[in-house]
Steps between C-alpha positions, in 0.01 A plus 500: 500500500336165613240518764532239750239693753237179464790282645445557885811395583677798385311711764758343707772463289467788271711471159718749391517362153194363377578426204726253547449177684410474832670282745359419902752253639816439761802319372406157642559182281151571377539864444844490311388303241286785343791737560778318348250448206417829491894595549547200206238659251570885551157580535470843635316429866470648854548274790281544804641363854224292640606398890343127549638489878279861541160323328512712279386201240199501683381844487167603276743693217693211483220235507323734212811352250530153664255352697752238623715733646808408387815648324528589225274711320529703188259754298615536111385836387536377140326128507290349288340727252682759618299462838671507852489141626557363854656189611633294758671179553872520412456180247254716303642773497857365358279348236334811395811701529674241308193512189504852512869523421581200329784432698600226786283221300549257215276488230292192402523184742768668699282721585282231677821326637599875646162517681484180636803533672385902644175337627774191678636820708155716570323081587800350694849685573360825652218334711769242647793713527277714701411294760849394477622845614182546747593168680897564514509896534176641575236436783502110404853470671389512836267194447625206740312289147801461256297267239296799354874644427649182355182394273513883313905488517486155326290614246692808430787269430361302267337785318903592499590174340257543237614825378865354537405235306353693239776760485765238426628618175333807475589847553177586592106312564460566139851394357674839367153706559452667826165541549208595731531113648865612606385838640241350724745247659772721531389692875340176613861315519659791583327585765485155642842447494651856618145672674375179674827329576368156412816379246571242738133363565478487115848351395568806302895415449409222299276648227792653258295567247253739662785630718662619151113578358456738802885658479412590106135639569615683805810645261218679289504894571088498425503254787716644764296806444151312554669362792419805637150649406337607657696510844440645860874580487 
């Protein structure tokens, strides 16, 4: 059995399985992208609800695996070498998920093409689609200041656009391969659209092509599942 007692974070959140991989998240946008990957891949893990409205990002066993704070988190009992290995940031850790399975990335210069288009999402559509549902549902809706809310909702849309535009004629970012640039976008539009409520700030009933994009990802069992882990329901 793996010993994960020089991770302090399980002091906290202690694993009943620690030989398997270790998940410290909530089912945010950010969250759900390990979990539907996770879901995606099969890997064997066990999810650990981390509360962000409770600070309990902030906390010293939580800091001890990210210093940012910030969901999600894993520990892989079975890294490198056979070594336990932690991570954060939800780009990094579909990439390392992805090259430890081989799946949900092309080979060769796909590969590079795949990337490019996870770091688009982790650089641009989940900072501005953030603010976007921070200015229209959140504490940013009481500001009398609409601009802040119309500079990040304009943004969001063309971000929108873009992927439209790119998804015209494909199935999915990648043509016919889902991938882990797919899996990252997936809870960021949904969540604008159905969570945030911003479809009309963003001119959602004109993009057909991610409207169809996001009907075919959401129709995936592995991500309906990740939809869901970890929950406080």
């Amino acid at each position: 059995m793996a010993d994960l007692s020089s991770f302090p974070i399980t002091r906290r959140w202690p694993a009943a399985y620690p030989d398997i991989i270790q998940l410290y998240s909530i089912n945010s946008p950010n969250g759900v992208k390990v979990s539907i990957m996770l879901e995606e891949t099969k890997l064997p893990y066990e999810p650990h609800l981390v509360v962000i409205g409770d600070q309990q990002t902030w906390t010293p066993e939580f800091l001890s695996l990210n210093p940012n704070g910030k969901i999600p988190a894993i520990i892989d009992p079975n890294g490198p070498g056979g070594r336990p290995l932690a991570l954060f940031e939800s780009g990094a850790i579909l990439v390392y998920l992805a090259e430890k399975t081989g799946k949900f990335r092309p080979d060769g210069d796909r590969r590079f093409e795949t990337l490019q288009w996870l770091f688009w999402q982790v650089g641009h559509v989940g900072p501005m689609f953030g603010q976007v549902g921070f200015f229209h549902k959140f504490a940013g809706r009481h500001f009398e200041d609409k601009r802040p809310l119309k500079r990040y909702a304009d943004e969001a849309r063309r971000l929108l656009k873009l992927l439209d535009d790119r998804l015209n004629g494909r199935e999915w970012i990648m043509d016919g391969d889902y991938t882990i640039a797919d899996i990252a976008s997936l809870g960021w539009v949904r969540n604008l659209v159905n969570f945030y409520e911003a479809a009309h700030l963003v001119d959602y009933h004109e993009l057909t092509n991610v409207h169809e994009w996001l009907e075919r990802g959401l129709a995936r069992p592995a991500v309906q599942r990740g939809l869901r882990i970890p929950s406080k329901d």
